[in-house]
C-alpha positions as CSV (number, residue, x, y, z in Angstrom):
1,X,-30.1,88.1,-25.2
2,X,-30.1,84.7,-26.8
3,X,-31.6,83.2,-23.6
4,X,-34.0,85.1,-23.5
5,X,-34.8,84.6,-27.6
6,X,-34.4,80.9,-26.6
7,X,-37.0,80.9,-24.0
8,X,-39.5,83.4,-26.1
9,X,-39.4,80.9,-28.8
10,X,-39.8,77.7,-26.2
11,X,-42.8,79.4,-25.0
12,X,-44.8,80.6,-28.4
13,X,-43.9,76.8,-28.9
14,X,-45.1,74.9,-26.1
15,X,-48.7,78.2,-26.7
16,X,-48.4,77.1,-30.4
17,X,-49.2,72.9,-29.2
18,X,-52.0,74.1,-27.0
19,X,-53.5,76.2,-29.5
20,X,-53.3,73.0,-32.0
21,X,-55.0,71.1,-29.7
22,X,-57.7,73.0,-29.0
23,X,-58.3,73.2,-32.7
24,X,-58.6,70.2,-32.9
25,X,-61.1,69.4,-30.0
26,X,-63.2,72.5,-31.9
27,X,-63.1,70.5,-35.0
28,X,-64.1,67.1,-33.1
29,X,-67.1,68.7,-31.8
30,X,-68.1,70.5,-35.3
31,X,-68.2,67.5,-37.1
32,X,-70.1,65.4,-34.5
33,X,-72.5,68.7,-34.0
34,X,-74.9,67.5,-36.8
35,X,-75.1,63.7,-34.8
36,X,-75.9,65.1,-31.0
37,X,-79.8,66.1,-31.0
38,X,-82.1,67.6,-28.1
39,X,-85.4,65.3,-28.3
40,X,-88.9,67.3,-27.8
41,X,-91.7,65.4,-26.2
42,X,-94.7,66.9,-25.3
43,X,-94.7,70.2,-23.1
44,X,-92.0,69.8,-20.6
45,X,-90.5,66.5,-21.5
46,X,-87.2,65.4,-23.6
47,X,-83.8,65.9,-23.2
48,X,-80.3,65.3,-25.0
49,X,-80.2,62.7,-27.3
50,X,-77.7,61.0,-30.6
51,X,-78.1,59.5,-33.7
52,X,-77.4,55.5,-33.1
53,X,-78.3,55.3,-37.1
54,X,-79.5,56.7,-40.2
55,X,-83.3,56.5,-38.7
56,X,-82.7,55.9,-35.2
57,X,-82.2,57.9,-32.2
58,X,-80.8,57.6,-28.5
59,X,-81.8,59.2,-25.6
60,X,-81.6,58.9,-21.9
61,X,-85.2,57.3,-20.7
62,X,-85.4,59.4,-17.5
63,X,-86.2,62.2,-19.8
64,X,-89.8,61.0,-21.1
65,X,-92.9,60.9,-19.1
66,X,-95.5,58.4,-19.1
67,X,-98.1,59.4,-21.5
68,X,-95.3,62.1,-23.5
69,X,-96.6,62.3,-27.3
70,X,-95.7,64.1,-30.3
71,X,-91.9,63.7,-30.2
72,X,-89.5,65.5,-32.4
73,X,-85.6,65.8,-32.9
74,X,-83.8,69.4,-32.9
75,X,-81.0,69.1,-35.0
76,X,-78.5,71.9,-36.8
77,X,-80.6,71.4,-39.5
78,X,-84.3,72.0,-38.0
79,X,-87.0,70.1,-36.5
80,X,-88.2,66.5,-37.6
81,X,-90.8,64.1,-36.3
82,X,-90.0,61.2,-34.3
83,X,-92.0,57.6,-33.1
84,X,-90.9,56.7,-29.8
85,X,-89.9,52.4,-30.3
86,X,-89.0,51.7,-26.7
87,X,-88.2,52.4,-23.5
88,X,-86.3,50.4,-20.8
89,X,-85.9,52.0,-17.7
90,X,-83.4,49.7,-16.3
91,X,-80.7,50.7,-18.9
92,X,-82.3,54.0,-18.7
93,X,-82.0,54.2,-23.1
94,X,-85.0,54.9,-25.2
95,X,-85.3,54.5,-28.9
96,X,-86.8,57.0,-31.7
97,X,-87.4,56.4,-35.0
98,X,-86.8,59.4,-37.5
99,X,-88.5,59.7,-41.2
100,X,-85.9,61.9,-42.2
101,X,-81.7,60.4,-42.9
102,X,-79.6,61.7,-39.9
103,X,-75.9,61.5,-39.8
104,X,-74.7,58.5,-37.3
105,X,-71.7,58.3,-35.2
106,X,-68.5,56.4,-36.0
107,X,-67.8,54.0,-32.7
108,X,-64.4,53.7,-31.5
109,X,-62.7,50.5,-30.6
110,X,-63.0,49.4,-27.0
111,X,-60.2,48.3,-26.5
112,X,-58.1,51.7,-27.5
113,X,-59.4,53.4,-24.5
114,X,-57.2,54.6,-21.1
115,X,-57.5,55.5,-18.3
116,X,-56.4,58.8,-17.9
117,X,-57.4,59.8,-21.9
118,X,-59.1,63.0,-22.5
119,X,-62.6,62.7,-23.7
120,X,-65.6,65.2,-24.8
121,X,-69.0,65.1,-23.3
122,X,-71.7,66.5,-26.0
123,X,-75.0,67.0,-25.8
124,X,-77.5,70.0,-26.6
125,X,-79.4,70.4,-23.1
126,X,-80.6,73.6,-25.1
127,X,-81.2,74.5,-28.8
128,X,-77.3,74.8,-28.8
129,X,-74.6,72.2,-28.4
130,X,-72.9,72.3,-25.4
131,X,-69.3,70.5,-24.9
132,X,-67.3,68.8,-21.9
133,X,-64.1,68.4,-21.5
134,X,-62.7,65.7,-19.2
135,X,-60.4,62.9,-18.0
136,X,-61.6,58.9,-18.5
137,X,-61.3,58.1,-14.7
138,X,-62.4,55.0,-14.1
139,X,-62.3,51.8,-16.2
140,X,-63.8,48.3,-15.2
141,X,-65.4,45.4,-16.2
142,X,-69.2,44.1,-16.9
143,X,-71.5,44.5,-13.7
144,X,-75.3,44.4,-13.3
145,X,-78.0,47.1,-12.6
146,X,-80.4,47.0,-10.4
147,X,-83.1,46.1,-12.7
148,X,-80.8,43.0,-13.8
149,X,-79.3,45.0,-17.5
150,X,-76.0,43.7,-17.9
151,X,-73.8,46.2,-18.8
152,X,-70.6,45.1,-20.6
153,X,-67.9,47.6,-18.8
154,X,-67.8,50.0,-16.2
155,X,-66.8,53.4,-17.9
156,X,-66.7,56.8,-15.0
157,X,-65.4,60.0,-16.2
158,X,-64.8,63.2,-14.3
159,X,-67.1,65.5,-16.5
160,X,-69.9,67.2,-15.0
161,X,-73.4,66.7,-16.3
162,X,-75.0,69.4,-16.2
163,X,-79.1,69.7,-15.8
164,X,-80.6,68.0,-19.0
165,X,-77.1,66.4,-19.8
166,X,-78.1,62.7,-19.5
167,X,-78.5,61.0,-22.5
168,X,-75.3,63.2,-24.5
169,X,-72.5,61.3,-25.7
170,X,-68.9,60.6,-24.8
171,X,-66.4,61.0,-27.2
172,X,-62.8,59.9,-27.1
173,X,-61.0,63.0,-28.2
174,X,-60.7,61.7,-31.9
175,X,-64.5,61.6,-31.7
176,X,-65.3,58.2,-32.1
177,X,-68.3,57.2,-29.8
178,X,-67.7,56.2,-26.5
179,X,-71.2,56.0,-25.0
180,X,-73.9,57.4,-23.6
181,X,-73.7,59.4,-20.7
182,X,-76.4,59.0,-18.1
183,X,-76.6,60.2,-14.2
184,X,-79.9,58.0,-13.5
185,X,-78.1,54.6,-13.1
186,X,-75.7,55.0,-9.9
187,X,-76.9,57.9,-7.5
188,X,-74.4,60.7,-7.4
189,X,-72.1,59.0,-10.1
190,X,-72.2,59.9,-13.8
191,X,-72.0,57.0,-15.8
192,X,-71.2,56.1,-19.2
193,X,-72.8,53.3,-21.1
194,X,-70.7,51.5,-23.6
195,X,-71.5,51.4,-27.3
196,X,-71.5,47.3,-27.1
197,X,-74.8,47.7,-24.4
198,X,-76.2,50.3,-26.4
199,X,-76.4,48.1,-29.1
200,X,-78.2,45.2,-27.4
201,X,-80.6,47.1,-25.8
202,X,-81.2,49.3,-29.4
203,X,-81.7,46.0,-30.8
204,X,-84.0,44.7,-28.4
205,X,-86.2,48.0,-28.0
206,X,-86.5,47.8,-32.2
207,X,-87.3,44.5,-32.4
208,X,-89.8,44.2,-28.9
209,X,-90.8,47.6,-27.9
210,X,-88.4,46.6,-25.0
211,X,-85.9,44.4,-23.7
212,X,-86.9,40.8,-22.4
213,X,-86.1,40.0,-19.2
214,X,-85.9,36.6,-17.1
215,X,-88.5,36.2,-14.3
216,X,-88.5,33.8,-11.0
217,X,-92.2,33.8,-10.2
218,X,-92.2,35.0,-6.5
219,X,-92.8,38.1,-4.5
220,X,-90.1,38.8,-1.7
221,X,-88.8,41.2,1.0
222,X,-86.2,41.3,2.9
223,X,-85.9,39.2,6.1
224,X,-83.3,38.8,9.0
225,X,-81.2,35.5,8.8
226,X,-80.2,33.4,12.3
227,X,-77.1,34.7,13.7
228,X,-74.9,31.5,13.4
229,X,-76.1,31.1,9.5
230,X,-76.0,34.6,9.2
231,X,-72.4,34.4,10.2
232,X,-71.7,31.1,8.2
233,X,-72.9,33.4,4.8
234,X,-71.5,36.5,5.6
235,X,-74.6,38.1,5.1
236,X,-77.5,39.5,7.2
237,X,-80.7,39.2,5.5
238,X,-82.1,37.1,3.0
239,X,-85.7,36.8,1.2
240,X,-89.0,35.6,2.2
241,X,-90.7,34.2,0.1
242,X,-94.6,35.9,0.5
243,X,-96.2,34.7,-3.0
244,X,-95.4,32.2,-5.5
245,X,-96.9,32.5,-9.2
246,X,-99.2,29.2,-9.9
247,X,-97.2,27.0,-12.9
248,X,-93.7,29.5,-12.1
249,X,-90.4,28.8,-12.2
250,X,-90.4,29.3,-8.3
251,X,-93.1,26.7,-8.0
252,X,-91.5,24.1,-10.2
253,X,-88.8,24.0,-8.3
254,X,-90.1,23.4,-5.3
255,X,-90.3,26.9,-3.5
256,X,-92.8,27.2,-0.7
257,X,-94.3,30.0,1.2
258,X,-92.3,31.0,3.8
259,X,-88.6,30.1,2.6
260,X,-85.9,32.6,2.4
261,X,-84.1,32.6,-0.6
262,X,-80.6,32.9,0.5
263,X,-78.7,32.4,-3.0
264,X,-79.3,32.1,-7.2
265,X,-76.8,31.0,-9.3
266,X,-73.6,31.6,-7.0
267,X,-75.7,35.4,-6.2
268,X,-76.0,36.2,-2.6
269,X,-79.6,37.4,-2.4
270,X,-80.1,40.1,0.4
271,X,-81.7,43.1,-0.9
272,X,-84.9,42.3,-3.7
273,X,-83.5,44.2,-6.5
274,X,-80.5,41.6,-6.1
275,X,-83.0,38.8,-7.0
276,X,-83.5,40.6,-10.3
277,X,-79.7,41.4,-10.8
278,X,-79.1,37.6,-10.5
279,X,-81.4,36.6,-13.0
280,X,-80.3,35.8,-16.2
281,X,-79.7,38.8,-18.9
282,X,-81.3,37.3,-21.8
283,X,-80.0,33.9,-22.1
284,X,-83.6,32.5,-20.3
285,X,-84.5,28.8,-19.6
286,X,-80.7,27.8,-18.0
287,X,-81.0,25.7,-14.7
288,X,-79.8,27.8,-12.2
289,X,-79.5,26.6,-8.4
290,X,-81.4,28.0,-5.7
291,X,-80.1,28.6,-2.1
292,X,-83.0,28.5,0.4
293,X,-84.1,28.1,4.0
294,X,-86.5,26.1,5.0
295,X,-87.7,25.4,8.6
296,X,-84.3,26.4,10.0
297,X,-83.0,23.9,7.5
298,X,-80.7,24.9,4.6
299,X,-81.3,23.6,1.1
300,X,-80.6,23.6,-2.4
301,X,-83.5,23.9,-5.5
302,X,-82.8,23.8,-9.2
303,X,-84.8,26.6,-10.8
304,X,-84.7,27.2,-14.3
305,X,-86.6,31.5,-15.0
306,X,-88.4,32.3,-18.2
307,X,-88.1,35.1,-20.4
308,X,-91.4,37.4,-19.9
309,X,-93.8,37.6,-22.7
């Protein structure tokens, strides 16, 4: 009789933990209900979206259409116009401005996070807010999209983004903000975009209407490389050179019609969006050095991009 008391009261226990928990997760997600938003644009366009600040809201850029107009944010509280600041498709984040004081998200410090940890994914792909539950799976370091954004740390979680999802928010599960959730930036992997590149591309979007990025002054596509260089690089294919922009960067170092770019700045250069990747982030007029082929004969530029303007 006392074992079986014993293991009664183990049990409500061990029932009486879980319950406490999920409390708690409920409670996590009611107080950052009033920060998660869905964003309105136009007929059919908009999506999930957060409040970055008091005025300022987040949302993945995949969900806005050229020529979208008459924003607004849905929040617990009601409807409220928005002005759209800036879009960059690359980091897929666009910015809103709001007229009206919204409640912000606390951040949670980077370096507290596990793998392993369980997090909440919450967005409102609806009127209603809808909640994830999940695992932090993968954590690594700063890597480049395609469109060249740095991004400061490689964050994958198991959770499941569901349709409209992008552009919701990861919380660590004492809902501090992790980042923004997005499936547009690596095909068939949801990724998460840490608060520290959110910031710099927020910053940029208010500031430019978009984020400044480093150019080269060519137009390229992809070319096959000799077989003895191409086994000397360990790569297949480089980039012929088809244009160069009068008064460029390309030109002023010395680039001519018909090289292959083969490296920049210690980047192989095989695919074109790789040209972009290698360009500098935002720190523009550095001397970087340039890998080419010329006439069967390798050789080495100094080329120094500009930022656009």
């Amino acid at each position: 009789m006392f074992v079986l008391v014993q293991e009664r009261t183990e049990q409500e226990s061990e029932l009486s933990d879980i319950e406490s928990v999920s409390r708690e997760l409920a409670d996590r997600v009611a107080a950052a209900e009033a920060s998660v938003v869905r964003v309105h644009a136009g007929h059919r366009g908009g999506g999930s979206g957060f409040v970055w600040s008091e005025h300022l809201v987040v949302m993945a850029a995949h969900h806005l259409a050229r020529g979208d107009e008459g924003f607004e944010v849905s929040t617990s509280s009601g409807r409220h116009p928005l002005t759209l600041l800036g879009v960059d498709l690359a980091s897929d984040v666009a910015v809103l401005r709001s007229d009206v004081d919204l409640v912000p998200l606390r951040a949670v410090e980077p370096e507290t996070l596990r793998v392993g940890q369980l997090v909440i994914g919450l967005g409102r792909s609806g009127e209603g807010v809808r909640a994830n539950l999940g695992a932090l799976a993968v954590l690594g370091g700063g890597f480049r999209l395609a469109g060249g954004s740095q991004v400061d740390r490689y964050i994958e979680t198991d959770l499941r983004l569901h349709n409209g999802f992008s552009g919701s928010v990861l919380l660590a599960a004492g809902g501090g903000l992790i980042g923004m959730n997005t499936a547009s930036l690596a095909r068939g992997t949801p990724l998460t975009l840490p608060v520290s590149t959110l910031a710099r591309v927020v910053d940029a979007l208010v500031e430019h209407g978009r984020v400044p990025k480093s150019y080269l002054g060519v137009s390229v596509q992809p070319a096959r490389l000799p077989g003895a260089l191409s086994s000397e690089l360990g790569q297949r294919t480089g980039l012929a050179v088809l244009g160069v922009e009068p008064g460029g960067p390309a030109e002023q170092a010395g680039v001519l019609l018909g090289d292959v770019l083969l490296g920049l700045g210690g980047a192989r250069l095989s695919r074109v969006f790789e040209l972009q990747a290698a360009l500098p982030a935002s720190a523009a007029n550095s001397a970087l050095e340039l890998s080419v082929l010329r006439a069967g004969e390798r050789r080495t530029l100094t080329a120094e991009p500009r930022l656009r303007s």
